[in-house]
Residue frames as a rotation matrix with the C-alpha (Angstrom) as fourth column:
UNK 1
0.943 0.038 0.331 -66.66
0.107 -0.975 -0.194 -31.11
0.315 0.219 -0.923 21.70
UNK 2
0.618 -0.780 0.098 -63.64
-0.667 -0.454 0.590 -31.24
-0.416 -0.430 -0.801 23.76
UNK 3
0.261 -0.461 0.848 -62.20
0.561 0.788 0.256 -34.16
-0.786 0.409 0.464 21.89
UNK 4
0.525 0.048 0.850 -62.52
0.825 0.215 -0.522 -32.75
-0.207 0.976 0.073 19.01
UNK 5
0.949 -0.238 0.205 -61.15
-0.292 -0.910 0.295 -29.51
0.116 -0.340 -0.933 20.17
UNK 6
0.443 -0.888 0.124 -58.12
-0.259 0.006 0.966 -31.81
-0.858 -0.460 -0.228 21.62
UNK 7
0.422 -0.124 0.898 -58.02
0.645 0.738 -0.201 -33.71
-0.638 0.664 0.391 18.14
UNK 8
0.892 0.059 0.447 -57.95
0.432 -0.400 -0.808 -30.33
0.131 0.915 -0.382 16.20
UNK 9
0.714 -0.700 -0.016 -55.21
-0.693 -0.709 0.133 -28.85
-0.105 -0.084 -0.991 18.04
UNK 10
0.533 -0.439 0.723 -53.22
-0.054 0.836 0.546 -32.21
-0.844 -0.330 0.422 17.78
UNK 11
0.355 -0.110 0.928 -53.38
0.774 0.591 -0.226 -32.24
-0.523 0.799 0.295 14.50
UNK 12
0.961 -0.221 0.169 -52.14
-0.197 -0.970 -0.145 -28.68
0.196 0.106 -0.975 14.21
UNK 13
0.454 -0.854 0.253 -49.31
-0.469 0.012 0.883 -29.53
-0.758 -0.520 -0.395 16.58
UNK 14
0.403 -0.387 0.830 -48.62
0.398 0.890 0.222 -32.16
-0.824 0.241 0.512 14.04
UNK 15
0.855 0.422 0.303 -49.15
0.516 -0.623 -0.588 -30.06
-0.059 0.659 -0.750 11.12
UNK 16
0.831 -0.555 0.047 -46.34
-0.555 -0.820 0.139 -27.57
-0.038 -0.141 -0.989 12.40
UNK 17
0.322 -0.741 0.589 -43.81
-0.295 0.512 0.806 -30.39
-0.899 -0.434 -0.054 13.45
UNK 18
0.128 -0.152 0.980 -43.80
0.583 0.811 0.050 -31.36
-0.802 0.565 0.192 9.72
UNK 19
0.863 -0.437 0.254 -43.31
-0.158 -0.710 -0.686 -27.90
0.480 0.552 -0.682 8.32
UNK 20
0.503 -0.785 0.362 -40.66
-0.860 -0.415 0.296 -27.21
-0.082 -0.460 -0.884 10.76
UNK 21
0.510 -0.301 0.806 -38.82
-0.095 0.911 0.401 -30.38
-0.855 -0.281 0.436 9.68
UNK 22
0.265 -0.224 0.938 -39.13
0.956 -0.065 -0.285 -29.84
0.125 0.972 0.197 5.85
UNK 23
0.852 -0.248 0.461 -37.94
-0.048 -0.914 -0.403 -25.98
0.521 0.321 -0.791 6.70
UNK 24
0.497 -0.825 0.270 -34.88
-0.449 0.022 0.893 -27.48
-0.742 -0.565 -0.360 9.28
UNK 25
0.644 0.014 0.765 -34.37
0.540 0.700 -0.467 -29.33
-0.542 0.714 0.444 5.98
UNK 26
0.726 -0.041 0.686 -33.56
0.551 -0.562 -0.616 -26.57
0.411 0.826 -0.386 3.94
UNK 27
0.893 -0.435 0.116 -32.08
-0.433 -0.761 0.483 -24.51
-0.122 -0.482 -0.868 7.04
UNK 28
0.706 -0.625 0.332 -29.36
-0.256 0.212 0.943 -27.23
-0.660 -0.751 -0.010 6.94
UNK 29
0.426 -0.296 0.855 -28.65
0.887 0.323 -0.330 -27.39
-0.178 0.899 0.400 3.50
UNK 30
0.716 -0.008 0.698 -28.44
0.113 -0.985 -0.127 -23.80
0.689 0.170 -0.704 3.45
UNK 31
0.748 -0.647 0.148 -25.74
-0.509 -0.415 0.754 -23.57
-0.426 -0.640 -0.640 6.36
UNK 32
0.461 -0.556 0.691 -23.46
0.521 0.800 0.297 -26.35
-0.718 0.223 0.659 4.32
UNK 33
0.279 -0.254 0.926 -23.57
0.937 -0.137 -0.320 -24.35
0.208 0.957 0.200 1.31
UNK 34
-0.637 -0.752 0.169 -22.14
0.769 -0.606 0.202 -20.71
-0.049 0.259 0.965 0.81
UNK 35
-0.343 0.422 -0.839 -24.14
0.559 -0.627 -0.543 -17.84
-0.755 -0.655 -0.021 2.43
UNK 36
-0.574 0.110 0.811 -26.34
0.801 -0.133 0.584 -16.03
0.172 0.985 -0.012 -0.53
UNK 37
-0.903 0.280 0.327 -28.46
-0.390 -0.853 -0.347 -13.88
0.181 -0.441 0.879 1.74
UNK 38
-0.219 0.975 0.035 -31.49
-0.653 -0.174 0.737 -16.00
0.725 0.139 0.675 1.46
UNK 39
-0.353 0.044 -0.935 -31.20
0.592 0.784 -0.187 -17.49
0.724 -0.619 -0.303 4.99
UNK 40
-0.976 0.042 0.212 -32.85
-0.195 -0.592 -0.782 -14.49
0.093 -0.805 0.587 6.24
UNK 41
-0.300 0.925 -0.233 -36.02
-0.845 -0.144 0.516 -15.58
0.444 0.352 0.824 4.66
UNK 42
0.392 0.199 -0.898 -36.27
0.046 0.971 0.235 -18.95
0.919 -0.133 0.372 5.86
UNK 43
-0.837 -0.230 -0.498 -34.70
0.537 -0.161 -0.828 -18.25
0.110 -0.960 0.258 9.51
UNK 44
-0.620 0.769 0.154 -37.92
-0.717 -0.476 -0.509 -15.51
-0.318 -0.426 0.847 9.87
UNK 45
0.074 0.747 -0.661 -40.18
-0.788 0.450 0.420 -18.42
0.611 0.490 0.622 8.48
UNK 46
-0.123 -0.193 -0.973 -38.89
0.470 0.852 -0.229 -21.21
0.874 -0.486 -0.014 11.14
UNK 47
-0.851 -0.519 -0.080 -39.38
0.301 -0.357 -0.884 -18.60
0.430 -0.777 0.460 13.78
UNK 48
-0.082 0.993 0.081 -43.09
-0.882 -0.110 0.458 -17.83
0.464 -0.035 0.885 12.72
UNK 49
0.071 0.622 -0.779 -43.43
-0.429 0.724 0.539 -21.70
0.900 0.296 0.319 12.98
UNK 50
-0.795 -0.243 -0.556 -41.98
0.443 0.394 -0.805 -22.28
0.415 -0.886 -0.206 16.13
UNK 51
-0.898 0.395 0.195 -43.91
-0.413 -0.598 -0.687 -19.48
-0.155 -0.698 0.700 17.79
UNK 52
0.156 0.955 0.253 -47.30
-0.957 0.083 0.277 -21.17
0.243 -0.285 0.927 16.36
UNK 53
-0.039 0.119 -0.992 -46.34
0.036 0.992 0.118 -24.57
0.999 -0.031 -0.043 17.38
UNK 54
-0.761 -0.562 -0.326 -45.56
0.263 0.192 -0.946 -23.07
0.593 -0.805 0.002 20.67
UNK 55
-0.638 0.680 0.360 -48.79
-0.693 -0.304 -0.654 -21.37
-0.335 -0.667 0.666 21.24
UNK 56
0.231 0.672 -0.703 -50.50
-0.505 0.701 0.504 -24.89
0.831 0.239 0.502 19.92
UNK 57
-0.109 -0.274 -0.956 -48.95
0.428 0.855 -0.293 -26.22
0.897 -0.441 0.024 22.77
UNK 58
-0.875 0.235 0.422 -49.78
-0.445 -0.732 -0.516 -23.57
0.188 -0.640 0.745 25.32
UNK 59
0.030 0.967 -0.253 -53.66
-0.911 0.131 0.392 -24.66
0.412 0.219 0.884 24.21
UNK 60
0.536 0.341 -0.772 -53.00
0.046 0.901 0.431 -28.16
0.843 -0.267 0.468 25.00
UNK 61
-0.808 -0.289 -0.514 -51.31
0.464 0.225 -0.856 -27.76
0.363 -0.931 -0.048 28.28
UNK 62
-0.522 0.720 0.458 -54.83
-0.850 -0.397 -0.345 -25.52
-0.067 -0.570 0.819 29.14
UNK 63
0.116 0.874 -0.472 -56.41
-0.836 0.342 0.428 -28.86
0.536 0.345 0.771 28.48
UNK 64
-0.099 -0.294 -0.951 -54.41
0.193 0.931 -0.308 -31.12
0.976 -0.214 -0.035 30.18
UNK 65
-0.987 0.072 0.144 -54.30
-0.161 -0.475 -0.865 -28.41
0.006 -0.877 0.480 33.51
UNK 66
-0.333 0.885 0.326 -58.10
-0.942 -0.329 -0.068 -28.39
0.048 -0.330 0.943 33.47
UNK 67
0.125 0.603 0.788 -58.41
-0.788 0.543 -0.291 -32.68
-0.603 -0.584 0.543 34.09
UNK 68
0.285 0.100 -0.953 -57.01
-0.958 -0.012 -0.288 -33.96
-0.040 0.995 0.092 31.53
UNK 69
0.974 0.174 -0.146 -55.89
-0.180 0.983 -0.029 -37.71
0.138 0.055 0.989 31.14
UNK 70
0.029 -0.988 -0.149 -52.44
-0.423 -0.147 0.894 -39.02
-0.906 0.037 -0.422 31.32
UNK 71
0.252 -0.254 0.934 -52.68
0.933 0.319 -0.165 -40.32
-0.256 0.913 0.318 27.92
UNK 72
0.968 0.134 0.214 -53.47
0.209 -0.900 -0.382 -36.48
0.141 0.414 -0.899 27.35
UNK 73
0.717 -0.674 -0.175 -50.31
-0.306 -0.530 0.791 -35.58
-0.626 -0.514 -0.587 29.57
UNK 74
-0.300 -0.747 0.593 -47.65
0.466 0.428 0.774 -38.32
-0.832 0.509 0.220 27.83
UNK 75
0.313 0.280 0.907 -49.24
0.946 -0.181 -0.270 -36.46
0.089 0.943 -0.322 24.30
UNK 76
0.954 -0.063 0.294 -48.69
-0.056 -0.998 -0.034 -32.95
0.295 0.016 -0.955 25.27
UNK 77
0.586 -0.728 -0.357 -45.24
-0.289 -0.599 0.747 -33.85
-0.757 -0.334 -0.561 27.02
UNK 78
0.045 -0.780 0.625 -43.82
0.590 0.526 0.613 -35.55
-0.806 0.341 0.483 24.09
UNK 79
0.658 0.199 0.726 -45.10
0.605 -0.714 -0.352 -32.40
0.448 0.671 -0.590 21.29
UNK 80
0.935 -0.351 0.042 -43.47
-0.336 -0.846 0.413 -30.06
-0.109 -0.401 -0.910 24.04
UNK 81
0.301 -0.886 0.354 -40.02
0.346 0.447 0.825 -32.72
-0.889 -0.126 0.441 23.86
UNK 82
-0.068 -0.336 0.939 -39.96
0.983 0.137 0.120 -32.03
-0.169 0.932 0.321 19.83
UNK 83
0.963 0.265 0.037 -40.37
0.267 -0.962 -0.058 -28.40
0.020 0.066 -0.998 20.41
UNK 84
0.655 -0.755 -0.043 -37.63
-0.570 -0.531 0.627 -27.77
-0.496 -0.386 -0.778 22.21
UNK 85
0.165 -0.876 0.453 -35.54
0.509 0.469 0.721 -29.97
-0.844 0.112 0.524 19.94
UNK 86
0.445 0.531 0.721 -36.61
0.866 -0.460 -0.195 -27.96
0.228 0.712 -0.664 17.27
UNK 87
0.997 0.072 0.006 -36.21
0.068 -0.960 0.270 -25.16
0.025 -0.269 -0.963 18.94
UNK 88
0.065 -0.979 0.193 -31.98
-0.305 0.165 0.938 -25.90
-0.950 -0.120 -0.288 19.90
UNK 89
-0.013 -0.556 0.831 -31.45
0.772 0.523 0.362 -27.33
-0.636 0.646 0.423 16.67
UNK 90
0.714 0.270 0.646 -32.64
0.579 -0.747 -0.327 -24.21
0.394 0.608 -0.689 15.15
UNK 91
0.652 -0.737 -0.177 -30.15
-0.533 -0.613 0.583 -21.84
-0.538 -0.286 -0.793 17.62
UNK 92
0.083 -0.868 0.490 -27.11
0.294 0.491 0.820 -24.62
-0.952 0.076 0.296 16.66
UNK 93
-0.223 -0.627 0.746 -27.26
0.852 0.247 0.462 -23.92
-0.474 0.738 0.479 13.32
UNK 94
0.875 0.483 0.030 -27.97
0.452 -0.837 0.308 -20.36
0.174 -0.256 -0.951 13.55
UNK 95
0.755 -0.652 -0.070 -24.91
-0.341 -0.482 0.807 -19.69
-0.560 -0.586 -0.586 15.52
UNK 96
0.226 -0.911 0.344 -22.87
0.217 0.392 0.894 -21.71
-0.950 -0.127 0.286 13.17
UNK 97
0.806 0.492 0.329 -24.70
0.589 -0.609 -0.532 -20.09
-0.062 0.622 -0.780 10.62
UNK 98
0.979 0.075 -0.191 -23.00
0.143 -0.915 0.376 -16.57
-0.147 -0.395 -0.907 12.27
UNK 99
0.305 -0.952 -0.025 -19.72
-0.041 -0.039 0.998 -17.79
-0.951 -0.304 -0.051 12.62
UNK 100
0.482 0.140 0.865 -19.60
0.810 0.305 -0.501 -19.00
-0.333 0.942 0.034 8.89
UNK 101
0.757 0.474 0.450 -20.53
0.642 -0.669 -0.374 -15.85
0.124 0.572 -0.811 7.88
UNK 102
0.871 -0.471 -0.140 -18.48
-0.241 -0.658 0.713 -13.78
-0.428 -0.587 -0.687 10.45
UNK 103
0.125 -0.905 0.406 -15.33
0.355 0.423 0.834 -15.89
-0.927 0.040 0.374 9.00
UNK 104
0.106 -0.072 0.992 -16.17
0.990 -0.089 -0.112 -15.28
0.096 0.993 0.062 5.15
UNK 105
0.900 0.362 0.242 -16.15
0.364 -0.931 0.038 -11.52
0.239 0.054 -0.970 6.08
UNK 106
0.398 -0.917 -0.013 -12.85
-0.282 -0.136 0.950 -11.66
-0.873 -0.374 -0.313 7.71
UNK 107
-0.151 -0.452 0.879 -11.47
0.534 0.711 0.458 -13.78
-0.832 0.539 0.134 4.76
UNK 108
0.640 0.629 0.441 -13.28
0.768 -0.541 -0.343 -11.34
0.023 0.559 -0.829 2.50
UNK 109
0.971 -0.239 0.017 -11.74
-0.206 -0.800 0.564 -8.10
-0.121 -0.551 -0.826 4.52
UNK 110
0.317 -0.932 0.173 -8.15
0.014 0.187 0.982 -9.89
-0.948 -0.309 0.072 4.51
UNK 111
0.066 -0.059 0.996 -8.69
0.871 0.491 -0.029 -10.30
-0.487 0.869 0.084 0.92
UNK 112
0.622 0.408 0.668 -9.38
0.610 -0.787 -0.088 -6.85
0.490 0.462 -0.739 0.11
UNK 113
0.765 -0.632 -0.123 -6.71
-0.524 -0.723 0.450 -5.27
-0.374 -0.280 -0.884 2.32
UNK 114
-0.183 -0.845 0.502 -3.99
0.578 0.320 0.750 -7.64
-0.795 0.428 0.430 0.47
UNK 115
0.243 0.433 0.868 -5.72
0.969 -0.158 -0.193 -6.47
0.054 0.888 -0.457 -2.73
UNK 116
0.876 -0.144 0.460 -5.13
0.157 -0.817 -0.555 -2.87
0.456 0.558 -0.693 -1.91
UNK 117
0.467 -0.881 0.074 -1.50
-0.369 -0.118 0.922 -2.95
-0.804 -0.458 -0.380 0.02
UNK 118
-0.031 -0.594 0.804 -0.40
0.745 0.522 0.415 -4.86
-0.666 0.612 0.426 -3.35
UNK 119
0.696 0.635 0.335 -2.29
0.718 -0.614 -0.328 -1.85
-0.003 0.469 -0.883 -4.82
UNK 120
0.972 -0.226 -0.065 -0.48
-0.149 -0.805 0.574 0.74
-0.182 -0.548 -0.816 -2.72
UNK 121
0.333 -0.938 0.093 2.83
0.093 0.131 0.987 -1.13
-0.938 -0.320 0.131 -3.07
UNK 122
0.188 0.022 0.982 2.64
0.956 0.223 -0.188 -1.20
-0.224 0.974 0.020 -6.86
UNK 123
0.860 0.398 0.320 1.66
0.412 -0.911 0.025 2.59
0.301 0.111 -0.947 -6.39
UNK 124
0.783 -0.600 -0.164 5.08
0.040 -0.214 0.976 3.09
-0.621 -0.771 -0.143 -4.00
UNK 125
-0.407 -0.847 0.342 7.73
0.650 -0.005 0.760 1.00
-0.642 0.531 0.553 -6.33
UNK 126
0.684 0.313 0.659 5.75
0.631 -0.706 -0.320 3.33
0.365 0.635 -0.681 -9.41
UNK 127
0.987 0.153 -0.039 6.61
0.154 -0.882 0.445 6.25
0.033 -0.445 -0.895 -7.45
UNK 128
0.322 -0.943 0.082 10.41
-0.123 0.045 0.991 5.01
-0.939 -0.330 -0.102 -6.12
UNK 129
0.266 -0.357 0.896 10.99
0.921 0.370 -0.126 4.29
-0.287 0.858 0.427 -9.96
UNK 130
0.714 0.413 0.565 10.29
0.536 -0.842 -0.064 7.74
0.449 0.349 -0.822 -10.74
UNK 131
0.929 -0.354 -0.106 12.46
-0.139 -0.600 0.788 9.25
-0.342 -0.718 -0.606 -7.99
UNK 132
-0.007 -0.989 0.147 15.42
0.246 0.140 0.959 7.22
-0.969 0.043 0.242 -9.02
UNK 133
-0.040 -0.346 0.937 14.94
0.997 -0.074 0.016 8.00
0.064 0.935 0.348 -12.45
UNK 134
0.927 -0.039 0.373 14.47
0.031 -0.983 -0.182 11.95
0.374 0.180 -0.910 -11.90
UNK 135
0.830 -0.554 -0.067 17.79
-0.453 -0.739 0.498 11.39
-0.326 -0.383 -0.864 -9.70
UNK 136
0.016 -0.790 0.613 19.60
0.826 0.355 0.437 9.83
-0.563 0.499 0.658 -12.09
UNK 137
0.406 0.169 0.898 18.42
0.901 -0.242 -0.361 12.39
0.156 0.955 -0.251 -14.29
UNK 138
0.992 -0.060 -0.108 19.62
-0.017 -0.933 0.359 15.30
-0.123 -0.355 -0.927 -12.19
UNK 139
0.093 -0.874 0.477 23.11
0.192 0.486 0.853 13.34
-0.977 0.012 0.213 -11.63
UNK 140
-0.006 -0.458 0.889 23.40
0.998 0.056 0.036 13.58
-0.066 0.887 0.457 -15.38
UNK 141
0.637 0.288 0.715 22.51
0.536 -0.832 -0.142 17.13
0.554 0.474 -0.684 -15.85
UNK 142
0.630 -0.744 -0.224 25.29
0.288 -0.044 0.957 17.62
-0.721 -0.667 0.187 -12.70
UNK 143
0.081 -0.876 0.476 27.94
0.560 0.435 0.705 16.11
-0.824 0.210 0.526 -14.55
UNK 144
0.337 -0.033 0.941 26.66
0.899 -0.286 -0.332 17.80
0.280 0.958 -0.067 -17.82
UNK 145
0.948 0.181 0.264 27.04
0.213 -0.972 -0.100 21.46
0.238 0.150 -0.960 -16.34
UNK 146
0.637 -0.766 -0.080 30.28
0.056 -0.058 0.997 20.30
-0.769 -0.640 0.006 -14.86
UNK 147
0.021 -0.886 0.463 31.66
0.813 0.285 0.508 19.40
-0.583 0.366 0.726 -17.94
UNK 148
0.767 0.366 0.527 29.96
0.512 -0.844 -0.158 22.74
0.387 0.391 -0.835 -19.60
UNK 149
0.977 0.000 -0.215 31.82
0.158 -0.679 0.717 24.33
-0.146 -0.734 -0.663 -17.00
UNK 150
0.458 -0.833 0.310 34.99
0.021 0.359 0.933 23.21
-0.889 -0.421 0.182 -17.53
UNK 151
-0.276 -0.402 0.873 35.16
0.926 0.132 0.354 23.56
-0.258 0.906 0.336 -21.08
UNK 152
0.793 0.115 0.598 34.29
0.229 -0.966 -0.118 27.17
0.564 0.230 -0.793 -21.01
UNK 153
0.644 -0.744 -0.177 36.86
-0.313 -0.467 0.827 27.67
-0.698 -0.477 -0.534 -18.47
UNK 154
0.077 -0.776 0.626 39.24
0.795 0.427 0.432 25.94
-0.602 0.464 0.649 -21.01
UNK 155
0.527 0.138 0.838 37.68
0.717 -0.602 -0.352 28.31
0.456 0.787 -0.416 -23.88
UNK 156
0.997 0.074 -0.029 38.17
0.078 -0.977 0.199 31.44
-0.014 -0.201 -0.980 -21.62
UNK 157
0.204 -0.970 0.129 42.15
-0.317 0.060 0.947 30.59
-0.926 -0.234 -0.295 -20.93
UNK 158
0.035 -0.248 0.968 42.74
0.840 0.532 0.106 29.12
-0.541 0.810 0.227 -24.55
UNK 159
0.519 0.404 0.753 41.24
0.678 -0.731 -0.074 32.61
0.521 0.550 -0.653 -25.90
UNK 160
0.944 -0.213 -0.250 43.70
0.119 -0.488 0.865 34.32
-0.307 -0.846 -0.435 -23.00
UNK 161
0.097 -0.855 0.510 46.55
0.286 0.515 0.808 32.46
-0.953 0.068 0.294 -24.08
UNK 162
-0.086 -0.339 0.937 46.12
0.984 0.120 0.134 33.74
-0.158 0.933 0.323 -27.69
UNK 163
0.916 0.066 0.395 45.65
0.163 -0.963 -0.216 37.31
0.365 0.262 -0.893 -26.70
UNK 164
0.784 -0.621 0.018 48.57
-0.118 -0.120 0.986 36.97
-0.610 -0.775 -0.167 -24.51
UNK 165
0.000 -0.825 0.565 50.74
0.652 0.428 0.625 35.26
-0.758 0.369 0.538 -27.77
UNK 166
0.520 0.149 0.841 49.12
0.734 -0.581 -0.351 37.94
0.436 0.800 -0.411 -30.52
UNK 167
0.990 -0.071 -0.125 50.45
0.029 -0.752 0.658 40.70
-0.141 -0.655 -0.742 -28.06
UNK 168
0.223 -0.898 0.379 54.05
0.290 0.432 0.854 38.89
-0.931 -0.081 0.357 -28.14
UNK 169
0.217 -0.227 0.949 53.99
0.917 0.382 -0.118 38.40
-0.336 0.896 0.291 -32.03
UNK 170
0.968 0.235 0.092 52.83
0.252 -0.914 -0.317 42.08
0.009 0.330 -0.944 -32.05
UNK 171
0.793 -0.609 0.022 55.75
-0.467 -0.585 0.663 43.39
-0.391 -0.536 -0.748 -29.99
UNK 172
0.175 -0.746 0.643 58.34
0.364 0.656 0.661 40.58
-0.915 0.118 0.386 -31.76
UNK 173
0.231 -0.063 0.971 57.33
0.972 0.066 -0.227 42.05
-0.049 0.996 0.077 -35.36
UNK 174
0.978 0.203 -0.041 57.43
0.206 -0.971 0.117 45.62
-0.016 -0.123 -0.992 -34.09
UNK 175
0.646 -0.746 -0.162 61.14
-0.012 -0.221 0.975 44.82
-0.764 -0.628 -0.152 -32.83
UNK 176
-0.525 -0.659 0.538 62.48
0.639 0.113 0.761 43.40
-0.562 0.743 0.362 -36.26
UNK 177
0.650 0.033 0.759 60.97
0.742 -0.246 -0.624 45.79
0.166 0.969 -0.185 -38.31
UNK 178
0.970 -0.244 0.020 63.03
-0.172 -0.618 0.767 47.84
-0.174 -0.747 -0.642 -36.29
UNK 179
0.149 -0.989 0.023 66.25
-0.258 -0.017 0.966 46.24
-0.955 -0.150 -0.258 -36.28
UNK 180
-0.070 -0.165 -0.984 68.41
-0.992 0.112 0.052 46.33
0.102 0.980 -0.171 -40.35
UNK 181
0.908 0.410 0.087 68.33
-0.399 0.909 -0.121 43.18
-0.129 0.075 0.989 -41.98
UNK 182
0.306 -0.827 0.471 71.18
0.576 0.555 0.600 40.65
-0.758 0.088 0.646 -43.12
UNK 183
0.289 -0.613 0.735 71.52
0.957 0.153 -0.249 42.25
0.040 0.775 0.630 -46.34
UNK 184
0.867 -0.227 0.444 71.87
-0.336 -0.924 0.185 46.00
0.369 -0.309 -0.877 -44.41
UNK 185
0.699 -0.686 0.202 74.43
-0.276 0.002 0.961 44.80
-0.660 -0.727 -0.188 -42.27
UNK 186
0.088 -0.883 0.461 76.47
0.626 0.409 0.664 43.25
-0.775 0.230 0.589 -44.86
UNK 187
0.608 0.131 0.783 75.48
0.645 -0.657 -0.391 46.21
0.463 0.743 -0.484 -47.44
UNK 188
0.872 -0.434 0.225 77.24
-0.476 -0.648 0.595 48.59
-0.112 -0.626 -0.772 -44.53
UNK 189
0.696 -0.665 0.271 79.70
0.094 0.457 0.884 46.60
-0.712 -0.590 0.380 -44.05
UNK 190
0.481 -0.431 0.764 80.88
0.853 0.431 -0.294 46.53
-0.202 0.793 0.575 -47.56
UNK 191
0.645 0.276 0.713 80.64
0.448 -0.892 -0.060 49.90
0.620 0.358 -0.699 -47.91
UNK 192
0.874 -0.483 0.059 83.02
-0.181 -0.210 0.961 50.45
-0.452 -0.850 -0.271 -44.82
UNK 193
0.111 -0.923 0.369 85.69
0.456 0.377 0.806 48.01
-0.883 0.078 0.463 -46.28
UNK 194
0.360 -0.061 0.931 85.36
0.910 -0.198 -0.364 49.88
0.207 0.978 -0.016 -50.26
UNK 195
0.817 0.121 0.564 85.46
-0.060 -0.955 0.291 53.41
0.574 -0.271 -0.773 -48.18
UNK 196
0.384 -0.898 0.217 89.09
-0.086 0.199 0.976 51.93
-0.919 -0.393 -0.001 -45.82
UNK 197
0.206 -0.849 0.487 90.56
0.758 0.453 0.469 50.51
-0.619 0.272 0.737 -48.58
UNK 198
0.192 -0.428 0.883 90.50
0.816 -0.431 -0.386 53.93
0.545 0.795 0.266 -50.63
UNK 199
0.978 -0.172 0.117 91.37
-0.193 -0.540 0.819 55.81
-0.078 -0.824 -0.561 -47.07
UNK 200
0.931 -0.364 -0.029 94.47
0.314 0.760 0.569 53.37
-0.185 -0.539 0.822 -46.60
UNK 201
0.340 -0.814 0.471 96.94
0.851 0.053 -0.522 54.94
0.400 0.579 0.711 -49.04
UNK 202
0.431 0.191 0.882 96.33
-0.080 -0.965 0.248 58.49
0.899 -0.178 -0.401 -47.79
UNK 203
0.947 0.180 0.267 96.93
-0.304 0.227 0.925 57.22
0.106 -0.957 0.270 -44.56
UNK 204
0.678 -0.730 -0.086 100.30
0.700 0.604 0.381 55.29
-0.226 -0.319 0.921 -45.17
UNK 205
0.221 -0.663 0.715 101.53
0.580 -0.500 -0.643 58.63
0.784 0.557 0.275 -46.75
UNK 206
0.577 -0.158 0.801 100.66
-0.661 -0.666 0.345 60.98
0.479 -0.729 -0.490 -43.90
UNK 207
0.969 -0.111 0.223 102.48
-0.064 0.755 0.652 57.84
-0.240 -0.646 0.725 -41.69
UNK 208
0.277 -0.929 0.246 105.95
0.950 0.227 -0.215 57.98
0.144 0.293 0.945 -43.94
């Protein structure tokens, strides 16, 4: 009865030591390779198995405490020796598991804030394009009203200058129609010298 009792739990212990071998199997393939999420399933499945290998081994220290043999003892301490390697090999690659991960997330995160700052800068020079082209565009529209400006003032003084000369012309034709022409002055004139020379004779009598 109690043999068979120690046999059954042996062969449990054994049982467990050979899952948890073919699942450290997998755990360690799975920490080599690129994180997929399904190492949560198989970390809670190596954790069941520890815990029953550990309370199979609880059972056989009550057997060895209650008189057992030292064959019994050297059997129960060498199951308890492959626990606990078990157990530590399972944290070690856990934790390097964590870090893995903890790195791809950073590397991830660094990736995605380049991704948008290249974003944002794209979004910036966009923006500074724009500015310099509206103030180029103002600059032109400057210069354009300047030269507007300047070429009405011309108009307004060009259009001055020809009331100012029509005014002249006025007052210049007003003056000659006024004054006689060439062929008055030399019409008088004749007329003067036709009107002496038949004075002249009269003149030299009253004189003698």
């Amino acid at each position: 009865m109690e043999a068979s009792s120690w046999d059954a739990l042996r062969k449990q212990a054994r049982r467990l030591e050979a899952q948890l071998d073919d699942q450290m199997i997998a755990y360690r393939k799975l920490v080599s390779m690129k994180s997929d999420g399904s190492e949560n399933d198989i970390e809670s499945d190596i954790e069941r198995s520890l815990k029953q290998l550990q309370q199979v081994n609880s059972q056989m220290q009550t057997w060895v405490s209650s008189g057992g043999s030292e064959v019994l003892s050297h059997t129960l301490t060498r199951h308890m020796e492959i626990l606990q390697d078990l157990t530590q090999e399972f944290y070690r690659l856990r934790s390097s598991l964590r870090v893995k991960q903890q790195h791809a997330s950073l590397l991830d995160l660094r990736d995605f804030d380049r991704a948008k700052f290249d974003v944002e800068e794209a979004s910036d020079s966009a923006d500074q394009a724009l500015l310099r082209e509206q103030a180029a565009i103002s600059r032109s529209t400057g210069q354009m009203d300047n030269v507007i400006s300047q070429a009405q003032a011309m108009l307004g003084s060009l259009m001055t200058q020809r009331s100012t000369f029509g005014g002249i012309t006025s007052k210049i034709s007003n003056v000659s129609s006024r004054l006689p022409t060439k062929e008055k002055i030399h019409g008088h004139h004749h007329s003067f010298a036709r009107r002496l020379r038949l004075r002249l004779p009269h003149l030299h009598l009253l004189v003698v």
